[in-house]
C-alpha positions as CSV (number, residue, x, y, z in Angstrom):
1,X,7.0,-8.2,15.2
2,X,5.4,-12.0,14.8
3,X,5.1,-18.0,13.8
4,X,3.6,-21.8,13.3
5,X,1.5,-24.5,11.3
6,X,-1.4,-25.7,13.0
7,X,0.0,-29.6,12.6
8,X,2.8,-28.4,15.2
9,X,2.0,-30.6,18.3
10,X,4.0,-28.7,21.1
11,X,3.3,-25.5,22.7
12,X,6.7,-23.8,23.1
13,X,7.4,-25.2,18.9
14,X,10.7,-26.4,19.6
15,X,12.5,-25.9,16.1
16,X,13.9,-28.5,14.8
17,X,16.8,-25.9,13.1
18,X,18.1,-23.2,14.4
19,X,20.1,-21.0,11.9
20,X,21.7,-18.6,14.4
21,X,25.2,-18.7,15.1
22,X,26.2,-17.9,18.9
23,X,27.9,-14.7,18.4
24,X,26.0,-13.5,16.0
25,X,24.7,-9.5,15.6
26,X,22.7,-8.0,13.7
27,X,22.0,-4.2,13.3
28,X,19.2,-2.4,11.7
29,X,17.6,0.8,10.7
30,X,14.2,2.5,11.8
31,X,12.1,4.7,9.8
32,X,8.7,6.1,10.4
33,X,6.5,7.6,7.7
34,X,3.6,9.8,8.3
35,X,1.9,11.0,4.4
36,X,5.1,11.7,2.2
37,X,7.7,12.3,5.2
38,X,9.9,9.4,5.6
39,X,12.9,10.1,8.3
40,X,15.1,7.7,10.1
41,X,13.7,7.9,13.8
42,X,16.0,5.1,15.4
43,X,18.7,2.0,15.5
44,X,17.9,-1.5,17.0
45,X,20.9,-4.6,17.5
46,X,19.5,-7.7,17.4
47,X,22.2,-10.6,18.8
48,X,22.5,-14.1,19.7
49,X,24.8,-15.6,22.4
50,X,25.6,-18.3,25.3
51,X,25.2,-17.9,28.8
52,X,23.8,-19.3,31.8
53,X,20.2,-19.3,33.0
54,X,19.1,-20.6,36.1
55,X,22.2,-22.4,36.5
56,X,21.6,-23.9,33.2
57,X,23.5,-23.7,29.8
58,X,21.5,-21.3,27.8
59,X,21.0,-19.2,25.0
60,X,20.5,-15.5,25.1
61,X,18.5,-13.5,21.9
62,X,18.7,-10.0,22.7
63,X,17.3,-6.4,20.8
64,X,18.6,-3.4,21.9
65,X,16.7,0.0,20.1
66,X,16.9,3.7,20.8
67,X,15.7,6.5,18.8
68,X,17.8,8.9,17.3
69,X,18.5,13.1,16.3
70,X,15.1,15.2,16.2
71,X,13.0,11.8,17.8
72,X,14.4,12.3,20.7
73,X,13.2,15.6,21.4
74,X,9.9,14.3,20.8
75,X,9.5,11.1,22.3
76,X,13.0,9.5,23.9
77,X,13.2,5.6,24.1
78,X,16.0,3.1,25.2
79,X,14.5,-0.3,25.0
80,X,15.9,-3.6,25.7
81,X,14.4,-7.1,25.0
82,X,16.2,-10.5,26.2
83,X,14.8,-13.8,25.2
84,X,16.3,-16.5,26.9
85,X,16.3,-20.1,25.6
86,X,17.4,-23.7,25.9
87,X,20.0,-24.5,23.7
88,X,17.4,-26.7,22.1
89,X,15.6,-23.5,21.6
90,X,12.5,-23.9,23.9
91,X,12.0,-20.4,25.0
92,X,12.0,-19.9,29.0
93,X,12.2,-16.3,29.9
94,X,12.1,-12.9,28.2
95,X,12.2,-9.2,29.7
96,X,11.6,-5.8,28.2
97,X,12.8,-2.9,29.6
98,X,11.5,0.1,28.9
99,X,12.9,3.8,29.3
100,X,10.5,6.1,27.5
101,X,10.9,9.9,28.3
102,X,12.0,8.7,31.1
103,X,9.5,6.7,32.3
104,X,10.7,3.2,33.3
105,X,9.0,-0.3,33.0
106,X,9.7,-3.8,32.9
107,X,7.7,-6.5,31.5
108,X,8.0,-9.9,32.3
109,X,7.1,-13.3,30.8
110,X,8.3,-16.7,32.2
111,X,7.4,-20.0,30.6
112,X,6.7,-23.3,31.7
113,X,5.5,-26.2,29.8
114,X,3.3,-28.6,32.2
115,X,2.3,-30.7,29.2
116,X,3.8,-31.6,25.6
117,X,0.6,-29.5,24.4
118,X,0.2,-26.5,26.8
119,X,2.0,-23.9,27.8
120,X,1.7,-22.0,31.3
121,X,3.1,-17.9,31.0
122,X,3.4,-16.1,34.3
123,X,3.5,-12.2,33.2
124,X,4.5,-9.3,35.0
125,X,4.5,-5.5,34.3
126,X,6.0,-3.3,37.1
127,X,7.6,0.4,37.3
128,X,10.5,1.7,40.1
129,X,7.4,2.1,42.6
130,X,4.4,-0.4,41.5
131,X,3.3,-3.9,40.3
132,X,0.4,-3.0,37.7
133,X,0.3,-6.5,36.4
134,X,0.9,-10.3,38.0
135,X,-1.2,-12.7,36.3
136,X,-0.9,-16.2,34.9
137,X,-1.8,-17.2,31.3
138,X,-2.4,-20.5,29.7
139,X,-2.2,-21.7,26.3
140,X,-4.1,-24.9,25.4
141,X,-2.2,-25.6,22.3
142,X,-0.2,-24.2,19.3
143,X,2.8,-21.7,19.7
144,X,3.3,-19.3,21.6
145,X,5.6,-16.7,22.4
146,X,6.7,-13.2,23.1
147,X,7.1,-10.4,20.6
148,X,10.7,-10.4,20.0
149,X,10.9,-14.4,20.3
150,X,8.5,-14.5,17.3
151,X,11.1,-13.5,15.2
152,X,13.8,-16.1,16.6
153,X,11.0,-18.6,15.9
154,X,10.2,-17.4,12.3
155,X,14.3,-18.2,11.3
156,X,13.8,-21.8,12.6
157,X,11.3,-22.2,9.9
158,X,11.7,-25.1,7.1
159,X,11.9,-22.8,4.3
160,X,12.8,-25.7,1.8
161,X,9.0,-26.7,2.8
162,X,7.3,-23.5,1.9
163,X,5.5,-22.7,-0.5
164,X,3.3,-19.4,-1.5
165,X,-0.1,-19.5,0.6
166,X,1.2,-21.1,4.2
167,X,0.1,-19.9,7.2
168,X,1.8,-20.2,9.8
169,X,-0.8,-19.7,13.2
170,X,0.9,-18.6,17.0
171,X,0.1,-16.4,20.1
172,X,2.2,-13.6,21.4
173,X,1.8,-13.2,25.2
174,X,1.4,-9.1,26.2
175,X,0.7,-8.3,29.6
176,X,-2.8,-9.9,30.4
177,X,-3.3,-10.3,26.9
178,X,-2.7,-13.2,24.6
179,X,-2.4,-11.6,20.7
180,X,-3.3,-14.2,18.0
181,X,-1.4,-13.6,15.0
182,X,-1.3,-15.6,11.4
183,X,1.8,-15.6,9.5
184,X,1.3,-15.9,5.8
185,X,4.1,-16.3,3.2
186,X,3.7,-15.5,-0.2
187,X,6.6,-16.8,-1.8
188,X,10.0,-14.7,-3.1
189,X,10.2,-11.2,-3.4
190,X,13.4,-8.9,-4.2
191,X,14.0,-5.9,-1.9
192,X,16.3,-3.1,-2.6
193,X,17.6,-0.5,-0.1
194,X,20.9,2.2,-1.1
195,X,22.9,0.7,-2.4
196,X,22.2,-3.0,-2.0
197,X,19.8,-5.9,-3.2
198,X,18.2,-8.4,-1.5
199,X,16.6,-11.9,-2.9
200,X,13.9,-12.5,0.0
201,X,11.2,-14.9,1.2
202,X,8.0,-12.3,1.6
203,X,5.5,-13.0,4.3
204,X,2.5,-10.7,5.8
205,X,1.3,-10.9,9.4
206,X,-2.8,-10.5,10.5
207,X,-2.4,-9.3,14.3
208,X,-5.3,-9.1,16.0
209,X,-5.0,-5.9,18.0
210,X,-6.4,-2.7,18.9
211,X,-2.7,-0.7,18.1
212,X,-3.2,-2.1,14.5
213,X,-5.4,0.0,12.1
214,X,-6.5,-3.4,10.3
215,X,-5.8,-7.2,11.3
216,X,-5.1,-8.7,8.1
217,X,-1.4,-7.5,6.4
218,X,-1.2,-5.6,9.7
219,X,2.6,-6.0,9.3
220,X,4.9,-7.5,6.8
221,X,8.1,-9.4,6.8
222,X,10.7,-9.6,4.0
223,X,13.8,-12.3,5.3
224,X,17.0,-13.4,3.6
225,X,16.7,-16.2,0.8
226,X,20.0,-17.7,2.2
227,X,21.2,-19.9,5.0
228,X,21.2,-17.2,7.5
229,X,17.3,-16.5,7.2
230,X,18.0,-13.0,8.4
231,X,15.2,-10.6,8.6
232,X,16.1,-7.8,5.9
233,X,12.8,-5.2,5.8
234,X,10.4,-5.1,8.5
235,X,7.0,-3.0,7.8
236,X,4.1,-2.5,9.9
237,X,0.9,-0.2,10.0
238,X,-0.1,2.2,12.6
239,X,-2.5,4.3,13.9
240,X,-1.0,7.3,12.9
241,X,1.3,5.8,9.8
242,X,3.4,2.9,9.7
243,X,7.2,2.1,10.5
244,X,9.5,0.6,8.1
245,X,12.8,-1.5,9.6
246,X,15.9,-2.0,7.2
247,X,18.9,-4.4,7.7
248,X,21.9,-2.0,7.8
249,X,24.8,-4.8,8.7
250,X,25.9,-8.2,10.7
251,X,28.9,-9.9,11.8
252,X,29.3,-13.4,12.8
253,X,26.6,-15.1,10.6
254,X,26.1,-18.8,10.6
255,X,26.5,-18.4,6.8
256,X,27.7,-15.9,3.8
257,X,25.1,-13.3,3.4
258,X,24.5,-14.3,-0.1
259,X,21.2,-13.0,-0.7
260,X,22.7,-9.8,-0.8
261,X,23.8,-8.2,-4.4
262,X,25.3,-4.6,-4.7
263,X,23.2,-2.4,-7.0
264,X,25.1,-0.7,-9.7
């Protein structure tokens, strides 16, 4: 899941607001949808919080998923993703652990920024018993980031600034791979879920990978029309149907949650 103009001048995009509040968690719902069949298949906690990196004061984003009921007969995950950032919000180091019927692996990415305008990723992918990848990346220009820190960048956007038609270029670092993606927004939306309304900001993403069926609209992104900025519906297509993410609660918000209306 996901962003940048091209007048951006520095590679890691360090945003100039950062609407988290240190504390701050989010949970969320997972549904999968092959045809007509819709089922909840898992839970994910998104969460924000200080702590200490390489001696340094820092900033931890972290997502935590697991699939749930009749999933995990068929295919068990516990996942965890940890961004970690200066408090200024340049993004340093992110891990993703992996335990997928029981099969463990760890990817990681650490950043360093040699020049205002280029970025230098070492990535590394390793089980309990091998290293299958060590390589070094290098970004020239533009943003660029991991998967889950795409989505702490796309909450330090200027939303009083956009306006239908933007798009927002970046790079998401995978392994040896570097994923150009385009986020475009296409101005408010309402989204509604049980029992609850949401006022939005709708945006679509073109990824530019082989696990996507198409590039353009390969995923799209619904986020709170308040000060929060909180993602509310996630939905992206896959090979073999497409998976639909729905916020289900928060505490410790920056801000009142008032995009939110009950539905009567």
């Amino acid at each position: 899941m996901l962003l940048l103009t091209q007048a951006t001048a520095h590679a890691q995009c360090p945003p100039a607001n950062i609407p988290l509040n240190t504390g701050e968690s989010v949970n969320y719902d997972l549904y999968f949808k092959w045809g007509v069949i819709m089922s909840r298949a898992g839970e994910a906690t998104i969460s924000y919080n200080a702590t200490r990196f390489r001696g340094n004061d820092a900033r931890r984003y972290r997502m935590i998923f697991r699939t749930i009921k009749i999933f995990e007969s068929i295919y068990r995950m516990r996942d965890t993703l940890d961004c970690y950032y200066t408090p200024e919000g340049a993004l340093l180091y992110s891990v993703k652990r992996s335990n997928e019927n029981d099969y463990r692996l760890t990817d990681e990415l650490t950043f360093y920024y040699p020049a205002k305008t280029r970025t230098t990723i070492r990535s590394r992918r390793y089980t309990p018993t091998e290293t299958k990848i060590d390589t070094t990346l290098y970004v020239r220009s533009g943003c660029v980031f991991d998967m889950l820190g795409a989505t702490y960048f796309l909450r330090t956007l200027n939303r009083a600034s956009l306006r239908a038609g933007d798009v927002f270029p970046a790079v998401i670092a995978v392994g040896r791979d570097l994923v150009k993606v385009n986020l475009r927004y296409h101005g408010p939306d309402v989204v509604e879920h049980g029992k609850a309304r949401y006022r939005t900001h709708h945006f679509s993403i073109d990824i530019h990978d082989d696990a996507f069926t198409q590039t353009r609209s390969a995923a799209e992104l619904w986020v709170g029309a308040d000060d929060n900025f909180v993602p509310i519906k996630i939905r992206a297509k896959l090979k073999i149907g497409y998976a639909e993410v729905y916020f289900r609660s928060a505490s410790r918000l920056k801000a009142p949650l008032t995009c939110r209306t009950e539905v009567k």
